[in-house]
VEXLUM-155322 format. One record per residue (C-alpha): residue in three letters; z, y, x. Coordinates in steps of 0.02 Angstrom, whole numbers. Layout:
BEGIN
NODE res      w      v      u
NODE ALA      Z      Y      X
...
//
This chain:
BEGIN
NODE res      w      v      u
NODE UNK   5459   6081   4297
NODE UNK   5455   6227   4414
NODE UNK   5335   6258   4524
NODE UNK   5319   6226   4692
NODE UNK   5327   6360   4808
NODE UNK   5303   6338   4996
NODE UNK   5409   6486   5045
NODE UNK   5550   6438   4923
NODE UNK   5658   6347   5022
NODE UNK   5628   6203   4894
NODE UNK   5703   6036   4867
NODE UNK   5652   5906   4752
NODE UNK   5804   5854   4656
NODE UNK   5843   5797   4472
NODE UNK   5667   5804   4449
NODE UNK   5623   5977   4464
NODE UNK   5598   6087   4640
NODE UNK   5725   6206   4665
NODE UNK   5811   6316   4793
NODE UNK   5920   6221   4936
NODE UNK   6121   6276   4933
NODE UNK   6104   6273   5123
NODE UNK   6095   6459   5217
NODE UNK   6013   6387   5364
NODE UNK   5815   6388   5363
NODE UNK   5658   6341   5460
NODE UNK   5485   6422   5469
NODE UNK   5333   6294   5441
NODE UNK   5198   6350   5551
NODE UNK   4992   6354   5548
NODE UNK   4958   6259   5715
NODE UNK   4784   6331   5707
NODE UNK   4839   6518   5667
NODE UNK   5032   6522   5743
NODE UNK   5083   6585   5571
NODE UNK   5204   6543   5471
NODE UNK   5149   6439   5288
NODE UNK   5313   6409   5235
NODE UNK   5494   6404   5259
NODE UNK   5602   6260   5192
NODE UNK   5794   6250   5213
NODE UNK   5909   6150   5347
NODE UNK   6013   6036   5195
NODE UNK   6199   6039   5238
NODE UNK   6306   5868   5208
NODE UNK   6373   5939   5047
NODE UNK   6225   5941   4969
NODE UNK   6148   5796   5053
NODE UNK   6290   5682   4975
NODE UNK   6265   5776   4817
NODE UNK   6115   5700   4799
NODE UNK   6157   5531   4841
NODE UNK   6288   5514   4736
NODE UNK   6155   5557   4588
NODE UNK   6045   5425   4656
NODE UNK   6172   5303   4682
NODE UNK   6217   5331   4479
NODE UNK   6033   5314   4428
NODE UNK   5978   5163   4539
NODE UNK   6096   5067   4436
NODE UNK   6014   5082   4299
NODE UNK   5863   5091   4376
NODE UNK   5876   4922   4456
NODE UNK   5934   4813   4319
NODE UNK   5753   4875   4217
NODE UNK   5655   4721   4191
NODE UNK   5503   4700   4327
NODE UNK   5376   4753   4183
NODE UNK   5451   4916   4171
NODE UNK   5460   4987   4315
NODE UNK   5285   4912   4352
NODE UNK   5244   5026   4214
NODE UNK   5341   5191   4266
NODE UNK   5246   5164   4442
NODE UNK   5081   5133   4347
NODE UNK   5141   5304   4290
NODE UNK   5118   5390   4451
NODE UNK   4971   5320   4498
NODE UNK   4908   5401   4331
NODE UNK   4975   5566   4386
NODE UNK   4922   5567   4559
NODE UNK   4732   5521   4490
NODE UNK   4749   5664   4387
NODE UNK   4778   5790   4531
NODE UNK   4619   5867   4612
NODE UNK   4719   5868   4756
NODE UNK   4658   6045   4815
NODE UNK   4813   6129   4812
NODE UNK   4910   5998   4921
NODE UNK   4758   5960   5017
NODE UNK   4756   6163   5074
NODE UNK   4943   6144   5115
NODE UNK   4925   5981   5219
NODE UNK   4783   6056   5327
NODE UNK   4890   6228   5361
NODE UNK   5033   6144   5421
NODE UNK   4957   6004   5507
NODE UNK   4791   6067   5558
NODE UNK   4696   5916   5538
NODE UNK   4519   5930   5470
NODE UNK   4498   5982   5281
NODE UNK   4391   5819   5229
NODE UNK   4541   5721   5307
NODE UNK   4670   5777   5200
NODE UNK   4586   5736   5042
NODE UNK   4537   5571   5115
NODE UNK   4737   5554   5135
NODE UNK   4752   5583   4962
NODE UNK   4634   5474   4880
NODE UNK   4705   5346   4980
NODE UNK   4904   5352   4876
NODE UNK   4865   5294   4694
NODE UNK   4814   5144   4734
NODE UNK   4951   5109   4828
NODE UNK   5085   5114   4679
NODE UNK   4984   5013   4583
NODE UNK   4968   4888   4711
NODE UNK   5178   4867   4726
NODE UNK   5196   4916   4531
NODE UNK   5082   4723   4504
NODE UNK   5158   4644   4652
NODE UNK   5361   4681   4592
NODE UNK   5304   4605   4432
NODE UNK   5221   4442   4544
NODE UNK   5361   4413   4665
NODE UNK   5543   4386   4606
NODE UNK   5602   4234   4678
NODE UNK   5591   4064   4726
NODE UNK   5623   3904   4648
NODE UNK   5622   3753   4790
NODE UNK   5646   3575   4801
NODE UNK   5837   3553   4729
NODE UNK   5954   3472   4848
NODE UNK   6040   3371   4694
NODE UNK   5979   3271   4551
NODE UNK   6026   3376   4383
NODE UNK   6056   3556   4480
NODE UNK   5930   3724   4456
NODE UNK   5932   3791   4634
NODE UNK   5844   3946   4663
NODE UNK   5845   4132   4716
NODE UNK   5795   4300   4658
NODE UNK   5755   4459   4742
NODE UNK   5887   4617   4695
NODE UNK   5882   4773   4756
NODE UNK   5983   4878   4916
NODE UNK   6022   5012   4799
NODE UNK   5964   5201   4899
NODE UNK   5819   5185   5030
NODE UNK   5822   5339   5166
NODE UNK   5627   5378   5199
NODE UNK   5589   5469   5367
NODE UNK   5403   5515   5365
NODE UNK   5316   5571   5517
NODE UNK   5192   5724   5554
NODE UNK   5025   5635   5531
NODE UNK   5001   5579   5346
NODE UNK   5143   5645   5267
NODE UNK   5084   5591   5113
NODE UNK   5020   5418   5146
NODE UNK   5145   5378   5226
NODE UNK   5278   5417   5108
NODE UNK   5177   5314   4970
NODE UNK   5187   5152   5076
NODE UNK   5370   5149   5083
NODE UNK   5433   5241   4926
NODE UNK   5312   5128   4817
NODE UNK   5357   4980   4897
NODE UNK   5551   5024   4873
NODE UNK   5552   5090   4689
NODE UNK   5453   4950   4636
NODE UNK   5610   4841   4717
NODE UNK   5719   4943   4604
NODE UNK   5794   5070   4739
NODE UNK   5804   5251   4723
NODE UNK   5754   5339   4867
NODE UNK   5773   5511   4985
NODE UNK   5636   5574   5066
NODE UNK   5659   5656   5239
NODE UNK   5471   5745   5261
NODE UNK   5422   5779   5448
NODE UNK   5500   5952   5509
NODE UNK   5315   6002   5538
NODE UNK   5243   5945   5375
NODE UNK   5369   5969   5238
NODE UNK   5269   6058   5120
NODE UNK   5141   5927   5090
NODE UNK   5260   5811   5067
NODE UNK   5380   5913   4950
NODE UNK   5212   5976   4830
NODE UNK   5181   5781   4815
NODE UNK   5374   5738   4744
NODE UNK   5284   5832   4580
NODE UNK   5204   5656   4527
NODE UNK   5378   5581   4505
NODE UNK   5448   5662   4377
NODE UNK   5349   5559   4269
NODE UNK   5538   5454   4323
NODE UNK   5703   5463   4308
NODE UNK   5777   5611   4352
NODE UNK   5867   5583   4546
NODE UNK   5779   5444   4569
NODE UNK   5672   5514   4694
NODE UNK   5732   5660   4807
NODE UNK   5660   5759   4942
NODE UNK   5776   5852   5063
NODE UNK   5712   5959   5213
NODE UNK   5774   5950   5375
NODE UNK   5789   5912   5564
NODE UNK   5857   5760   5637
NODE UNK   6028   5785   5588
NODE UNK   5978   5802   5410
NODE UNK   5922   5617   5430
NODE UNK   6053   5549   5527
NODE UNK   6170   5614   5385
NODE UNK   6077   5517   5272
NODE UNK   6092   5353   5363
NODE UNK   6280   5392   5398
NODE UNK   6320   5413   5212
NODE UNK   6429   5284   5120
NODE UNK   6301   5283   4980
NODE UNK   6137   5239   5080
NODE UNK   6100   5065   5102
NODE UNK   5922   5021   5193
NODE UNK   5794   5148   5312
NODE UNK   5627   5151   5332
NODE UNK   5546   5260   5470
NODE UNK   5398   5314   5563
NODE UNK   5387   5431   5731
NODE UNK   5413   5408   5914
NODE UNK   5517   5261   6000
NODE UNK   5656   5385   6048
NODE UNK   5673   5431   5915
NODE UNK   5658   5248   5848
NODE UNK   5812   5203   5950
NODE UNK   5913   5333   5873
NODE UNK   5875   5274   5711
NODE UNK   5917   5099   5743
NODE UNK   6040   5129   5847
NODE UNK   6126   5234   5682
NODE UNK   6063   5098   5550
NODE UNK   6146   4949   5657
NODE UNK   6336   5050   5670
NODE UNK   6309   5045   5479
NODE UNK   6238   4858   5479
NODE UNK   6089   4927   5373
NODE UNK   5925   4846   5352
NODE UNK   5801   4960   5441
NODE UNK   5598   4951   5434
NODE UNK   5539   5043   5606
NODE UNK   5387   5084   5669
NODE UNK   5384   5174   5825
NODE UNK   5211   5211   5860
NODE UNK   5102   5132   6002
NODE UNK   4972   5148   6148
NODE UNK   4838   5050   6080
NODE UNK   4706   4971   6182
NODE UNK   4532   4962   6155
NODE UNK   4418   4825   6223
NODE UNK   4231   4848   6234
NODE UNK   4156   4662   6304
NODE UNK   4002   4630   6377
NODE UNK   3931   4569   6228
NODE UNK   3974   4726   6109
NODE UNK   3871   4806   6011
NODE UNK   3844   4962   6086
NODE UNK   3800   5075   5963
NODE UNK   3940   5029   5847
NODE UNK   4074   5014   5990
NODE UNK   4021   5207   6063
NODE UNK   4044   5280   5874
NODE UNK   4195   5172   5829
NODE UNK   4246   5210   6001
NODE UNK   4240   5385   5977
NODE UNK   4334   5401   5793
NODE UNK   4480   5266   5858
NODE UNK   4504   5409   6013
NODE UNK   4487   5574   5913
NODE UNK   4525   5533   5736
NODE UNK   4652   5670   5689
NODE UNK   4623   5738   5866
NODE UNK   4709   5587   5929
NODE UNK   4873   5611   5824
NODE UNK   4879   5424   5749
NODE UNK   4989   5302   5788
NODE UNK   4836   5160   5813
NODE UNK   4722   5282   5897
NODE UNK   4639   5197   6026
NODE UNK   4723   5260   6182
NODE UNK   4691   5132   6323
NODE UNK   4515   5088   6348
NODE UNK   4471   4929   6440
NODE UNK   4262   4912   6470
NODE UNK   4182   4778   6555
NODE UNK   4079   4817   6725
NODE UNK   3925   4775   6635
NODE UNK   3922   4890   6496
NODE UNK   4045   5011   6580
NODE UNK   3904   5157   6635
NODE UNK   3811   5124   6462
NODE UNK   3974   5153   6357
NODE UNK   4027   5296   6454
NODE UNK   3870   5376   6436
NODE UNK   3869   5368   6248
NODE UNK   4066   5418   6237
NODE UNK   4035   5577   6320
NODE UNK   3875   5607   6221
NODE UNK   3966   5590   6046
NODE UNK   4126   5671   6125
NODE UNK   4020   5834   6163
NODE UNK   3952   5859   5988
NODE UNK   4128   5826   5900
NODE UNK   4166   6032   5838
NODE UNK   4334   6088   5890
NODE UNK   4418   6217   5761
NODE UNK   4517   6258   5611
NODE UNK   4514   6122   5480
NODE UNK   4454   6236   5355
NODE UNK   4313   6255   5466
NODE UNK   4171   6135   5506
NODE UNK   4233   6044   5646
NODE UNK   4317   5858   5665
NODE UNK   4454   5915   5792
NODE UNK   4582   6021   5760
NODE UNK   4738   6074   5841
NODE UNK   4888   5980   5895
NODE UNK   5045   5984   5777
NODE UNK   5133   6072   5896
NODE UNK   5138   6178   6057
NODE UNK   5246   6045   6141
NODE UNK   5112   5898   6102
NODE UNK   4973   5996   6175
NODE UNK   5078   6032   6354
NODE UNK   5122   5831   6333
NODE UNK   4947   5804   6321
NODE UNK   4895   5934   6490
NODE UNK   5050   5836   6560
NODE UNK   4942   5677   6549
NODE UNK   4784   5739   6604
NODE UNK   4850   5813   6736
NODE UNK   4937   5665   6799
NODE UNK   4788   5563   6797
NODE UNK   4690   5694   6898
NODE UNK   4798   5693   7030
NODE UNK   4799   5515   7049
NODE UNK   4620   5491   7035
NODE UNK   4551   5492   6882
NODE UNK   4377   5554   6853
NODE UNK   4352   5710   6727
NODE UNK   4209   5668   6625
NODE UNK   4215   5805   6484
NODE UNK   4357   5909   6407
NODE UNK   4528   5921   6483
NODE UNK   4559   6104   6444
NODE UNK   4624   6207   6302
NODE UNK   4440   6287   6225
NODE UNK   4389   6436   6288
NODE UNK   4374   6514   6131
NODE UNK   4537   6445   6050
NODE UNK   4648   6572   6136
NODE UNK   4753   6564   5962
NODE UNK   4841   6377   5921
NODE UNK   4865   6245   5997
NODE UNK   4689   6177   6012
NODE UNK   4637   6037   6166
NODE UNK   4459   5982   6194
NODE UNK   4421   5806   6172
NODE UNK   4439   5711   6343
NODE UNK   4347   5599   6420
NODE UNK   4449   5503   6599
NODE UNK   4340   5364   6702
NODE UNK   4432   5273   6858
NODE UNK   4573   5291   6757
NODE UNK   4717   5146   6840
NODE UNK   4863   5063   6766
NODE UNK   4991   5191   6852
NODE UNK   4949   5320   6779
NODE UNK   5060   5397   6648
NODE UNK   4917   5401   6529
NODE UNK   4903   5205   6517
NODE UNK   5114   5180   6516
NODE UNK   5153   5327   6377
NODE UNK   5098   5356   6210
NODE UNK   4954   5483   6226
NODE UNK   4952   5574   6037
NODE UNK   4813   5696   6083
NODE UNK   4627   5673   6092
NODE UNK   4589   5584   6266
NODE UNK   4481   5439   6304
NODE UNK   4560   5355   6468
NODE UNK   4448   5227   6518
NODE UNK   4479   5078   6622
NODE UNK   4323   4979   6711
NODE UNK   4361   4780   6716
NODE UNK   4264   4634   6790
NODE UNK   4285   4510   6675
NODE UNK   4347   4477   6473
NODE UNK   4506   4387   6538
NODE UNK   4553   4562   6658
NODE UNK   4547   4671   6486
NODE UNK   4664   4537   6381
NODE UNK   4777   4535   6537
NODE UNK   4780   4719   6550
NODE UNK   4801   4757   6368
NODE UNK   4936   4650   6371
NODE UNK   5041   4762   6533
NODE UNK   5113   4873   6400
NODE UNK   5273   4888   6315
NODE UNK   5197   4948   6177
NODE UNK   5118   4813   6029
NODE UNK   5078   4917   5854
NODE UNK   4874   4883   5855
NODE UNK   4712   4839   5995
NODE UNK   4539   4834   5975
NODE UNK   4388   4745   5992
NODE UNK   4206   4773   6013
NODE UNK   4104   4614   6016
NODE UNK   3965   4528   5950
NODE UNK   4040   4336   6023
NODE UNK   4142   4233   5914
NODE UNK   4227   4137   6044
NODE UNK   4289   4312   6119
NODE UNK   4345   4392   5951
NODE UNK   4423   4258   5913
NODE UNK   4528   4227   6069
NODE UNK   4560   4421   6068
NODE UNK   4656   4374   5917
NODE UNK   4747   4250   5973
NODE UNK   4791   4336   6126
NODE UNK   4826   4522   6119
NODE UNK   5000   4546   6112
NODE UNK   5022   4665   5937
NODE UNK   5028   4666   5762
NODE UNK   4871   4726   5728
NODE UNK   4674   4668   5785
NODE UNK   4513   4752   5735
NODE UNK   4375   4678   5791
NODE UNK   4220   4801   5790
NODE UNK   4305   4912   5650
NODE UNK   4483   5000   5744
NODE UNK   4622   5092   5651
NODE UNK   4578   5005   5443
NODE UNK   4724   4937   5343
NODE UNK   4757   4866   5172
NODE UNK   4880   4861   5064
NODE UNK   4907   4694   5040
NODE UNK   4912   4654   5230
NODE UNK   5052   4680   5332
NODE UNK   5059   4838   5442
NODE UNK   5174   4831   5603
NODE UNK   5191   4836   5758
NODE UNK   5274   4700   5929
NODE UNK   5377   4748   6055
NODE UNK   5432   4913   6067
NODE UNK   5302   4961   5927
NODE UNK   5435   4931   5795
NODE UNK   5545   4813   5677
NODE UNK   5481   4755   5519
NODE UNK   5324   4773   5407
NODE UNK   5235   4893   5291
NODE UNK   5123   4868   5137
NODE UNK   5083   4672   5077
NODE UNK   5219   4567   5021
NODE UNK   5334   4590   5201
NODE UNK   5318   4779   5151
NODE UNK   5390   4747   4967
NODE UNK   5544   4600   5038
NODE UNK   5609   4739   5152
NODE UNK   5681   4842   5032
NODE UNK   5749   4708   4918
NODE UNK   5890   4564   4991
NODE UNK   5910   4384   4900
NODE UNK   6049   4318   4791
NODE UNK   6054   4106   4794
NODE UNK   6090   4016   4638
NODE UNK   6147   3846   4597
NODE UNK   6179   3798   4440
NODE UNK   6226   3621   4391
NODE UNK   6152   3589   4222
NODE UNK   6247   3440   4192
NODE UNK   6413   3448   4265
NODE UNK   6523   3323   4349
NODE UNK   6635   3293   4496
NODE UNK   6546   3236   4654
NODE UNK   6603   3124   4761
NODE UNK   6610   3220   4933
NODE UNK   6726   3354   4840
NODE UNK   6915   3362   4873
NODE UNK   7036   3254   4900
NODE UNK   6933   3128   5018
NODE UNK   6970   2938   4984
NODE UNK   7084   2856   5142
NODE UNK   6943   2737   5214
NODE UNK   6869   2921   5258
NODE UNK   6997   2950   5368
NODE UNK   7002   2889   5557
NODE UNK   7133   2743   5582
NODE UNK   7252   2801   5711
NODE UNK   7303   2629   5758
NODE UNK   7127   2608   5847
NODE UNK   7095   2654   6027
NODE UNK   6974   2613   6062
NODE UNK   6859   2771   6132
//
C-alpha cells in the first residue's frame, strides 16, 4: 500500500492512499505554531460519486457475508490497530489539533477495542423471533443492512470517533465514506491504513469542506448518515438527510452542567471538576460547561477550582503542559466573545480570561475561572468549547436540577455527591442522555451514547449504536399452509343487511 503522506493531497480509496483528481486544495494548520502540517484536497462530485459507485458494488457482496465473517474481518482490524505503536499518527493528531501529546495516544488505545466489541455483537444480534400471531406460522425478523453509511467526524477525536460509527456500520454489513474534520484530516486519513486488511472500497476517506459532505448525503448511492459537530451544523445535516428520507444518527454537541451538592466529596468533585472543564482545553462535547454549586460548599469549591486551575501548564502538546491551544483562531475569539459577555454583565474573574502572555504564537486561552456567573449570560445559553469554568451559586439541590434543566441543550450533566437519595434523583431528573455521578465525561461501549433535545437524534456505541445502521425485514412464513377463513371472498352473513334501520 502506499504510504501516507500528509502533504499529498491523499485519499483513501480502493484500499490504498493516493492523490485526489480534484485541483482545489486546503492547508492543515499547527494551531500551536500557525504552520501548515499538511494539505489535503477539496474532492469534486466526479470523484466523490466515483467512489460511491465502488462502494455501492462492494457492499453487496459485502453484506450478504455471513455474521461470522465479517466478525472476523473486523477482528482483523482490531489486530492491526494493536499492532500500531501509534507514534506516527499520534504526532499527526497533536500537530493539527493541538491537544496534549499523552491525549492522543490515550485516543488511540481507546479504538481496538471498539471493533471487537461490534465485530461479537453483529454476530449476537440478528433478529427477533416473537410470540406468532397464528397457530402453525414462523413469524420473525432479521436485521439487513442500508447499503453506504456517510461518516462526518468532528475536530476533537478524529479517530475515536470515526471507530464508533464505522465499526458499528461495517459490522451491519455497510460500506462506508469517511468525511474527516476540515481541521483534522490527517489523523483521520493515516488511520484508513488499518482497513485494508478489507475489501478494497469498502472503506473510503475523502477530504473536504461542507460541501464535500453534503454531496455525499445528496448522492443517489448513499443511504444512512452519521455525524458529530455543532447544532448548525446539525440542522443542515438533517435538514439534507430528511429531503432524501435517510436515516440519520446526530449528535450535536451540548452545554453540559455540572452539579456539586452539599454533600460532595470535595476533593474528588474539585479534581473531577477541573478535568470535566479543561479536558482537551475544553474542546469536548460533554465538557462540563455550566457549573451549578450549592451555597454551602460554594467558597470551598471555588477555592480548590482556582487552585488546580493555576497549576494546569498551558503550551504545545509536545510540551509538558495539559492545555493546549484551540483548534482554531475563530474558537478562541468565540471563547473571548463569552468571557467578555459575562464580564460585562457581572460575572466575577477569578483566574484566566486572557490569551497567555507568553503564547503570542497560536491560538492559546488560559483556563478560566467565572463566579456570579447568571443564567443570561451567553456563557450558560451557548455551547462554550474552550476552557472556562462558569460557575453558578444555588441555595438549595432542587435550584441546581431546575437550573440544569433551563437549557436547550441535553447530551450529558454531572454529579458530585456522596447522598444516595440525591444521585439518584439527579438521575431521574436531569433532562439528558447522559449522568455521571462523581466520575463526568466516561463512556462504554456497550452503553448508549447520546444526547436530548437539541443535543442530537439517535445513539452511539451499545446495541442502539449497532440497530442504526441496519433496518428490519418481517417474515411470515406459514409452515403448514391453508386458506384462512378471514381471506377473500367474505361469506354473506358478514355483510350488513340493508333491509334493517334501525341506527
Amino acid at each position: 500500500m502506499t504510504a501516507f503522506d500528509p502533504f499529498g493531497r491523499h485519499i483513501f480509496a480502493d484500499g490504498t492512499f493516493r492523490e485526489s483528481e480534484s485541483l482545489e486544495s486546503m492547508n492543515v494548520i499547527d494551531p500551536a505554531t500557525e504552520e501548515s502540517v499538511g494539505t489535503v484536497a477539496v474532492c469534486n462530485s466526479d470523484e466523490i460519486e466515483a467512489i460511491i459507485e465502488k462502494a455501492v458494488e462492494v457492499q453487496s457482496a459485502w453484506g450478504r457475508e455471513p455474521a461470522g465473517t465479517r466478525s472476523a474481518h473486523l477482528h482483523d482490524v482490531a489486530d492491526s490497530i494493536e499492532a500500531d505503536d501509534f507514534e506516527r499518527i499520534a504526532k499527526l493528531m497533536t500537530s493539527e489539533h493541538g491537544k496534549p501529546y499523552p491525549e492522543s495516544e490515550g485516543e488511540l488505545a481507546n479504538v481496538a477495542g471498539i471493533f471487537r466489541y461490534y465485530a461479537e455483537m453483529a454476530r449476537d444480534e440478528q433478529g427477533n423471533v416473537p410470540g406468532s400471531t397464528q397457530a402453525e406460522s414462523f413469524q420473525f425478523d432479521r436485521a439487513f443492512p442500508y447499503g453506504v453509511t456517510v461518516h462526518i467526524v468532528p475536530s476533537n477525536f478524529p479517530v475515536l470517533l470515526t471507530a464508533w460509527t464505522v465499526a458499528a456500520s461495517l459490522a451491519a454489513g455497510n460500506a462506508v465514506i469517511v468525511k474527516p474534520s476540515e481541521q483534522t484530516p490527517l489523523s483521520t486519513l493515516q488511520f484508513m491504513k488499518h482497513f485494508r486488511e478489507l475489501p478494497d472500497g469498502l472503506v473510503s476517506c475523502l477530504t473536504g469542506r461542507g460541501e464535500t459532505a453534503q454531496a455525499m448525503i445528496q448522492s443517489d448511492g448513499t443511504d444512512a448518515v452519521a455525524f458529530t459537530g455543532g447544532v448548525e451544523t446539525g440542522r443542515k445535516v438533517s435538514t439534507s438527510c430528511a429531503d432524501q428520507l435517510m436515516p440519520a444518527v446526530i449528535e450535536a454537541g451540548g452545554n453540559d452542567p455540572l452539579l456539586v451538592t452539599e454533600n460532595a466529596p470535595m476533593d474528588v468533585a474539585v479534581a473531577g471538576s477541573t478535568t470535566a472543564a479543561f479536558h482537551l482545553s475544553g474542546q469536548v462535547c460533554t465538557s462540563a460547561e455550566r457549573f451549578y454549586v450549592h451555597d454551602a460548599v460554594h467558597d470551598e469549591f471555588v477555592d480548590g477550582l482556582i487552585e488546580m486551575t493555576q497549576e494546569l501548564r498551558v503550551g504545545n502538546g509536545f510540551d509538558s503542559s495539559e492545555i493546549g491551544p484551540l483548534v482554531s483562531e475563530a474558537a478562541r475569539d468565540n471563547v473571548q466573545r463569552l468571557v467578555d459577555d459575562a464580564l460585562e454583565k457581572g460575572a466575577t474573574l477569578e483566574c484566566g480570561g486572557r490569551v497567555p502572555p507568553d503564547q503570542e504564537t497560536g491560538w492559546f486561552y488560559e483556563p478560566t475561572v467565572l463566579t456570579d456567573v447568571t443564567p443570561e449570560m451567553e456563557i450558560i445559553r451557548e455551547e462554550v468549547f474552550g476552557p472556562i469554568a462558569p460557575i453558578c451559586r444555588v441555595e438549595s439541590f432542587e435550584e441546581a436540577i431546575a437550573e440544569a434543566n433551563r437549557s436547550e441543550f441535553g447530551l450529558g450533566a454531572s454529579v458530585f455527591t456522596t447522598d444516595l437519595e440525591e444521585a439518584m434523583q439527579a438521575y431521574e431528573s436531569l433532562e439528558a442522555g447522559m449522568v455521571w455521578i462523581n466520575n463526568p465525561m466516561i463512556d462504554n461501549d456497550a452503553i448508549p451514547f447520546g444526547g436530548w433535545k437539541h443535543s442530537g437524534i439517535g445513539r452511539e456505541l451499545g446495541r442502539q449504536g449497532l440497530d442504526a445502521f441496519r433496518q428490519t425485514k418481517m417474515g411470515v412464513i406459514d409452515w403448514n399452509p391453508k386458506v384462512h377463513d378471514w381471506w377473500y371472498p367474505y361469506p354473506e352473513e358478514w355483510f350488513y343487511d340493508t333491509d334493517d334501520q334501525r341506527f
